[in-house]
N, C-alpha and C positions, 0 to 999 in steps of 0.2 A: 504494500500500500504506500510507503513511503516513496519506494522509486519512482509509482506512479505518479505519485505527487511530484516529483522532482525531476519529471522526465519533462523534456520541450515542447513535445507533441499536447501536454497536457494543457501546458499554460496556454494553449489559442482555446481550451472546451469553456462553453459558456456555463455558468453555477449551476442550472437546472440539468447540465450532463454531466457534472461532476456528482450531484446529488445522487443522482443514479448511478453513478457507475462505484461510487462509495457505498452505497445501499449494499449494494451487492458482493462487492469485497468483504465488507464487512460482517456480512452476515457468513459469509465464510470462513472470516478468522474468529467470530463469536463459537460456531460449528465446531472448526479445530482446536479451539480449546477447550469447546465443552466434550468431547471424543477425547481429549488427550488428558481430560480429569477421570474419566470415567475409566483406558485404560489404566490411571495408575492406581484407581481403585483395587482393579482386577488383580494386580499387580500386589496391592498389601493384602488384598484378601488371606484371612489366616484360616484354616482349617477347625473346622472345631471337632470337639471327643465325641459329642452325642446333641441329635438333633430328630426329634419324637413329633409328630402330628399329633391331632387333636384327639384322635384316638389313642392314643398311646404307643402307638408303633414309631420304632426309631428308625432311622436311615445308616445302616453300616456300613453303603461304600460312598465315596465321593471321586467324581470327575471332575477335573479342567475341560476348560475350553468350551463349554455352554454356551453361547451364542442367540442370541435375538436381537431387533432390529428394534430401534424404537424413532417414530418419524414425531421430529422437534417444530417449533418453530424457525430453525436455522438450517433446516434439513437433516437428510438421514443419519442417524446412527445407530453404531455396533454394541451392542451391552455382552461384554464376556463376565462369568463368574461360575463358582462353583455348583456343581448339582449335587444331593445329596439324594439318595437313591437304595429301593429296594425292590425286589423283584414282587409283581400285585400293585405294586403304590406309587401313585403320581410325584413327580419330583419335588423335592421342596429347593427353595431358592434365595437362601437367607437375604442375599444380596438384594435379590429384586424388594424384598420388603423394606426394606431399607430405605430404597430410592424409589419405596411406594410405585413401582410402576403398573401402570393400568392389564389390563387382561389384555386389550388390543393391542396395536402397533403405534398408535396416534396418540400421542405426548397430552400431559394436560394440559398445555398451553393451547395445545390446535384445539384441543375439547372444550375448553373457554371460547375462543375466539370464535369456535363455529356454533358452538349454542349462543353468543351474546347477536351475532350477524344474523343465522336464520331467526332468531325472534323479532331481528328489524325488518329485515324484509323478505323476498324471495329465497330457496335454495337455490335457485341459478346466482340471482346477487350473492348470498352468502359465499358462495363457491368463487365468484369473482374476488371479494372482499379477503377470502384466505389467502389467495393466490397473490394477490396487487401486498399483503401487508407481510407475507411469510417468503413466497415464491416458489412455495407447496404445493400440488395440486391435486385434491382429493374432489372424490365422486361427488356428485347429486346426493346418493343415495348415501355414502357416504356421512355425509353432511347431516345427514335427516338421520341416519341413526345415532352420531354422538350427540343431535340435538336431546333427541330418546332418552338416551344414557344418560346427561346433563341432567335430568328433572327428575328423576329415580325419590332424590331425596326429599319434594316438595312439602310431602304434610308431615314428617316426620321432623322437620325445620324448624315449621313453626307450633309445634306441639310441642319443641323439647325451650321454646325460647320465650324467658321471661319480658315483660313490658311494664314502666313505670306508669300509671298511669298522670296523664298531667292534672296538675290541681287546679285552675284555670277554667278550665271546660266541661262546662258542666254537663251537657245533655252528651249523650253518646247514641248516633245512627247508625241505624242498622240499615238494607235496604239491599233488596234481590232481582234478579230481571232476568231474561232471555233473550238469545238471539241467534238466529238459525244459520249454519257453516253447511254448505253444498260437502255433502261425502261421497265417499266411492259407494256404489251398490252394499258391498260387502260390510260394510261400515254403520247403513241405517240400522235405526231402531226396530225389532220387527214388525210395528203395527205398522211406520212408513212401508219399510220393505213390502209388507201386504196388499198398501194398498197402489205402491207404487207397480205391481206386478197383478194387480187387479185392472189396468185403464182398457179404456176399451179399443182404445185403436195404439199400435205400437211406432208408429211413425208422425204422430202431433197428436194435443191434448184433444178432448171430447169437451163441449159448456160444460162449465161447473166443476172441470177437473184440476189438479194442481199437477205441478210437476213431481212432489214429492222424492225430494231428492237433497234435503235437508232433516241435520238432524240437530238438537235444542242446544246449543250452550248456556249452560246457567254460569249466570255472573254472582257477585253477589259483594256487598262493600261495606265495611264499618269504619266509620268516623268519628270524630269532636267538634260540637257546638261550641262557643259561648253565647251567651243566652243575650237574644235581642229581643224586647219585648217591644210588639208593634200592634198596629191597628187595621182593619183595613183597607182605609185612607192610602197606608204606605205598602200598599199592595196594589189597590186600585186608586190611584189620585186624581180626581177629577177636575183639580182647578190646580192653575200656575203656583200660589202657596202653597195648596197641600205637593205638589212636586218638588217644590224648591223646599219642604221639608221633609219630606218622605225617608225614614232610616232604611237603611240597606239590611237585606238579610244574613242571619246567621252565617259565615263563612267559615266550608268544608278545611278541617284540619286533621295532620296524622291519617292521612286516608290508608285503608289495605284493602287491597283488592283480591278476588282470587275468581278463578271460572274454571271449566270442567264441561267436558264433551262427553265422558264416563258417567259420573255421578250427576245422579237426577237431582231436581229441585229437595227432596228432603232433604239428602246430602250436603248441597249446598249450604242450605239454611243452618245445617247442626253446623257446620262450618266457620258459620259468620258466625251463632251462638258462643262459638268455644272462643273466638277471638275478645267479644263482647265481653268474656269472661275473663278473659285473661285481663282485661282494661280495667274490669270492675270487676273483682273478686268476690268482693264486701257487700256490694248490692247498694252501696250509697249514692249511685247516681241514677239520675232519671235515662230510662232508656226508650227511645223512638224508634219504632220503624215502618218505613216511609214505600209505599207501595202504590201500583198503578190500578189498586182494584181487582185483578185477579184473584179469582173463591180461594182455588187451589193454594196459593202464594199465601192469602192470608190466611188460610188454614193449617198451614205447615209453621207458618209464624206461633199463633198459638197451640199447637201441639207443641212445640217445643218449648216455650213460654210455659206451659205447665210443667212441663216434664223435667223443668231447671226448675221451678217456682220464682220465678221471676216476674217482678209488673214492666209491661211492654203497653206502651202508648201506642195503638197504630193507625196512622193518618193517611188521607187518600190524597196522593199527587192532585196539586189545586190544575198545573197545568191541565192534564188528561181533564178536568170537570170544564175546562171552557172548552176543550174537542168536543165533549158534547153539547156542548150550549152551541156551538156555530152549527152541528149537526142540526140541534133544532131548530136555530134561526132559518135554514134554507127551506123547512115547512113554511113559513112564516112570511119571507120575504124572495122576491126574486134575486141570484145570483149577485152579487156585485152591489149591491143595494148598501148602501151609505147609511139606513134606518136599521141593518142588520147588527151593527158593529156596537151602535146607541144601543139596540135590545141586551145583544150579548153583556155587555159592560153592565148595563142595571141587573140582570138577573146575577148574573159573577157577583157581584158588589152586596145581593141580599144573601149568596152563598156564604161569603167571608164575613158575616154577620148573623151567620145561625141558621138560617132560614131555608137550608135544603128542601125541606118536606114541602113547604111553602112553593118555592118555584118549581118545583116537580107539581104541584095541584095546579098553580097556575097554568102552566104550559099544557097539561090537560083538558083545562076547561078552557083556555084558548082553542088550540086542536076542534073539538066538538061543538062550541059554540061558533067553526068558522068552517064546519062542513067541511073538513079537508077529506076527501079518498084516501081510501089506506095507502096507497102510494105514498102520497104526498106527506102526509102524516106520521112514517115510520121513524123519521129523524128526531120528533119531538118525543114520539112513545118510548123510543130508545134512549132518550135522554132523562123522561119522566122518570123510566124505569130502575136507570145507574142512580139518581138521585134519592132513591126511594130505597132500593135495597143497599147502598150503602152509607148514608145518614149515618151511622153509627161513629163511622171511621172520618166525618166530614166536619169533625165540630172544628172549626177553623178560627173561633173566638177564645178557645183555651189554648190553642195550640198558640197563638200569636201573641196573646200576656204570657204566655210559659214561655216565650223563647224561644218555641222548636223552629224547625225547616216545617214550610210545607208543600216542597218542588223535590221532584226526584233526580235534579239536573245530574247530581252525583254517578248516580248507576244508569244514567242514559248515556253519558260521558262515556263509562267504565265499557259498554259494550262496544262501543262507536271504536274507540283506543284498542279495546284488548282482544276483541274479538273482528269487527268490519273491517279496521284499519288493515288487518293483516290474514285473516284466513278469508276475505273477500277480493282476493286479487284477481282479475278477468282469467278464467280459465282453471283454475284452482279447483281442485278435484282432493279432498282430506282421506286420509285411512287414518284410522280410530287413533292410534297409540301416536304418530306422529302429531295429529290435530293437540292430542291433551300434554304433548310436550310441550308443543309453544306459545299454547294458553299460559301454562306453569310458568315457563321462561320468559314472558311478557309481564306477566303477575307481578314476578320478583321484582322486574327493572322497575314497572311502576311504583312498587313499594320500595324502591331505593332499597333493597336488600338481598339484591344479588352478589356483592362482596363476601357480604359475612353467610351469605347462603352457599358461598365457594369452598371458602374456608372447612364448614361444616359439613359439606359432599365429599369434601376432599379425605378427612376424617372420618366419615362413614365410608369410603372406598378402599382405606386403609385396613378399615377394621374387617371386611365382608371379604377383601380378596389375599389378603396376608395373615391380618392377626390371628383369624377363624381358624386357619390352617391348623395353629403350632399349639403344642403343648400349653395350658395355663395361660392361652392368647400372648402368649408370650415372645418376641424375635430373639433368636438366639443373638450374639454382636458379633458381626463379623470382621473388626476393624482388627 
C-alpha cells in the first residue's frame, strides 16, 4: 500500500480513485492479518488431557490440521485447529468455541450486515448493499436465510430484559392492528388457502370474489403518555380562538413495536400484555388501549385484561368514528357538497361530548323521516349502527380530562413502517418463516434495540452451538 502510494502513476488518480483503490487494498491487508492471527492461534493451540461432551463421553484421540472456511467481512478464511475425536461421536472443537464461530460459513459480521440490509429493503438490494460494503458476494437466498437465522432470538430478548419504567408518564398505551403481506400459496392460512382454491374461474376473479392471496400480520405497540387534559374545542375548534388555543395531544413516547405473520391476534395481544407488564409491574399506572373497533380485537383485549387482573380503559379511534360520519353524510348530501363537511363536524363535535347514542338516533330518524331507499341509506345505518354498538368504548369526555390519546395514529404508523413499507414491494411474493424474520428484524431497528438484541443473539448462539456440546457447558481453554 505504501509503494502505491509513493508510486508516480498514482499521484495523477483523482481522490475518488484512490478511495477505491485503498478500499480495496485495504480490506486485504485487514484479511491478512486477521488469517495470520488466526494461524498463530492454531499454532499455540495446546492439546488438552480430556475433553467429555454433554453426555459424558470423552474424546481420546486428537488430530491437527482440521480445517474450515469461515467467509468474513474482508473475505475468505482458513480456521485450522485441533479435533478431538471418537469413533460414534461428532467432533468436538474447543477452538471453534472459542472464537464462537457460527454453524455456517458466513462470519457474524456478514450475518449483521445482511439481516440489518434485508430488513431495509429488498434481498436483491441487501445482496447489492453486502457486496458495495464487504466485496463479498452471497446469494439471494442466501441473504434471506441468515436474515432467518438473525431473528431466532426475538421473544426470548425481550422476555429475558428488564425496563425502568419512566416516572413522568403516566398513562401507558397499549394498541393492536392488522395488515395483510401477499404470501406464496404454501404460506396462507388455511381458511384463505380454501377459499382461494375454491374461485370459480382460474384465470381472473368472479363479482364479489377477492384474490385471497394475503395473509394477516398482527402489529401491535405499547407506549407512554403524559397526561394532557383537553376538551373538545381542542379536538374540534370551530373559531380562530378556540384554534389559536387549542393544546396539542398526548405525544407517543418509548414506543415498542412488535408484529408477526405466525402468531395470530391472541398472541399478539399477550404480547403487548407482557410488555405493558414489564412497564408496570405494580399496576400503579392507568392503562389505555386504543382500538379501531374491531369485536375480535377488543375481545382479546379483555380476555387478557382478566386473565392478568388488570383495569384496561378501552377507547375507540375518534379518527375511524368520522369515517363513519362522512359514510353517513353521503346519504344525506350529494358528493362534494360543502353542507357535508358543516354536518360531519357538528355531529363529531356532539361525539366528543358524550353524545354517541344521540347522533346514532339522530341520523336515524333523519334516514326515515327523509325517505331514503335502502341504497341510499346504508351509509347512515352503518354508521347509526358503529355508534350504537360501540358507545361503551366512545366516552370521549373522560378520556380527554384523563389525559388519554384518543387516535390510533401510533399503530397505523407501526403497520405503514413495519409491515407496507417493506413486505409490500411490487412483486413480492412472502414464504412464512422469511416474512416473520423481517417483521422481527424491522421490530428491533424501530425499537432502537437491535444492538443490545446482537449482543444477546450472539450469546444465545454461543450457548446452543458450543456450550451445549461440552461437559458442565463448560469450554475446555485451549490457549
Amino acid at each position: 500500500m505504501v509503494d502505491f502510494l509513493e508510486d508516480e502513476a498514482t499521484g495523477g488518480l483523482a481522490h475518488g480513485q484512490l478511495e477505491d483503490d485503498l478500499a480495496v487494498r485495504g480490506r486485504e491487508l485487514l484479511r491478512r492479518l486477521f488469517q495470520d492471527h488466526l494461524d498463530l492461534r492454531a499454532m499455540r493451540e495446546q492439546r488438552l488431557g480430556a475433553v467429555g461432551d454433554c453426555e459424558g463421553r470423552s474424546r481420546g484421540t486428537v488430530e491437527r490440521g482440521h480445517e474450515r472456511v469461515l467467509g468474513t467481512v474482508f473475505g475468505k478464511l482458513s480456521v485450522q485447529r485441533l479435533a478431538y475425536r471418537q469413533r460414534g461421536c461428532t467432533n468436538l472443537y474447543p477452538a471453534d468455541a472459542l472464537l464462537n464461530l457460527p454453524v455456517e460459513s458466513h462470519s457474524h459480521g456478514l450475518r449483521r450486515l445482511a439481516a440489518i440490509e434485508s430488513s431495509r429493503g429488498s434481498f436483491l438490494e441487501a445482496q447489492a448493499a453486502v457486496r458495495r460494503a464487504t466485496c463479498q458476494q452471497l446469494g439471494k437466498r442466501q441473504i434471506e436465510q441468515l436474515a432467518a437465522s438473525a431473528a431466532v432470538d426475538f421473544h426470548a430478548f425481550y422476555e429475558q430484559r428488564e425496563r425502568v419504567p419512566a416516572a413522568d408518564h403516566d398513562v401507558l398505551v397499549l394498541s393492536c392492528d392488522g395488515k395483510g403481506v401477499v404470501m406464496r400459496p404454501d404460506a396462507l392460512r388455511p381458511a384463505t388457502a380454501k377459499a382461494k382454491a375454491s374461485a370459480k374461474l382460474k384465470t381472473r376473479l368472479s363479482k364479489g370474489e377477492k384474490r385471497n392471496r394475503k395473509r394477516m400480520a398482527e402489529v401491535g405497540a405499547v407506549y407512554e403518555v403524559a397526561v394532557v387534559s383537553r376538551g373538545a374545542a381542542d379536538v374540534l375548534p370551530g373559531t380562530e380562538d378556540e384554534r389559536a388555543s387549542a393544546l396539542a395531544g398526548p405525544t407517543a413516547r418509548n414506543k415498542w413495536l412488535t408484529a408477526s405473520v405466525v402468531d395470530d391476534a391472541a398472541d399478539v395481544v399477550a404480547q403487548v400484555f407482557q410488555e405493558a407488564d414489564r412497564r408496570d409491574a405494580a399496576g400503579a399506572r392507568t392503562w389505555v388501549a386504543l382500538v379501531d373497533g374491531n369485536n375480535h380485537q377488543i375481545q382479546r383485549i379483555q380476555l387478557e385484561a382478566a386473565a392478568r387482573k388488570v383495569n384496561v380503559a378501552i377507547v375507540c379511534d375518534f379518527v375511524h368514528v368520522i369515517e363513519y360520519l362522512w359514510k353517513a353524510a353521503w346519504s344525506f348530501h350529494r358528493e362534494g357538497d360543502p353542507a357535508a363537511e358543516a354536518w360531519v363536524r357538528r355531529h363529531a363535535k356532539t361525539i366528543l361530548q358524550g353524545g354517541a347514542k344521540r347522533v346514532a338516533a339522530t341520523i336515524r330518524r333523519a334516514a326515515t323521516n327523509a325517505a331514503l331507499p335502502p341504497g341510499q341509506r346504508a351509509g347512515a345505518d352503518t354508521c347509526a349502527r358503529y355508534l350504537t354498538n360501540k358507545h361503551a368504548y366512545l366516552d370521549y369526555p373522560q378520556a380527554l380530562q384523563a389525559g388519554w390519546p384518543i387516535a390510533t395514529g401510533v399503530i397505523e404508523g407501526a403497520c405503514r413502517h413495519l409491515v407496507k413499507d417493506r413486505m409490500d414491494l411490487t412483486g413480492a411474493r412472502w414464504g412464512l418463516h422469511g416474512a416473520e424474520a423481517i417483521l422481527k428484524l424491522r421490530a428491533l431497528r424501530s425499537n432502537q434495540d437491535f444492538d443490545a438484541y446482537w449482543a444477546y443473539h450472539l450469546a444465545q448462539e454461543h450457548q446452543r452451538v458450543h456450550l451445549a456440546r461440552y461437559a458442565d457447558a463448560k469450554i475446555p481453554d485451549t490457549a
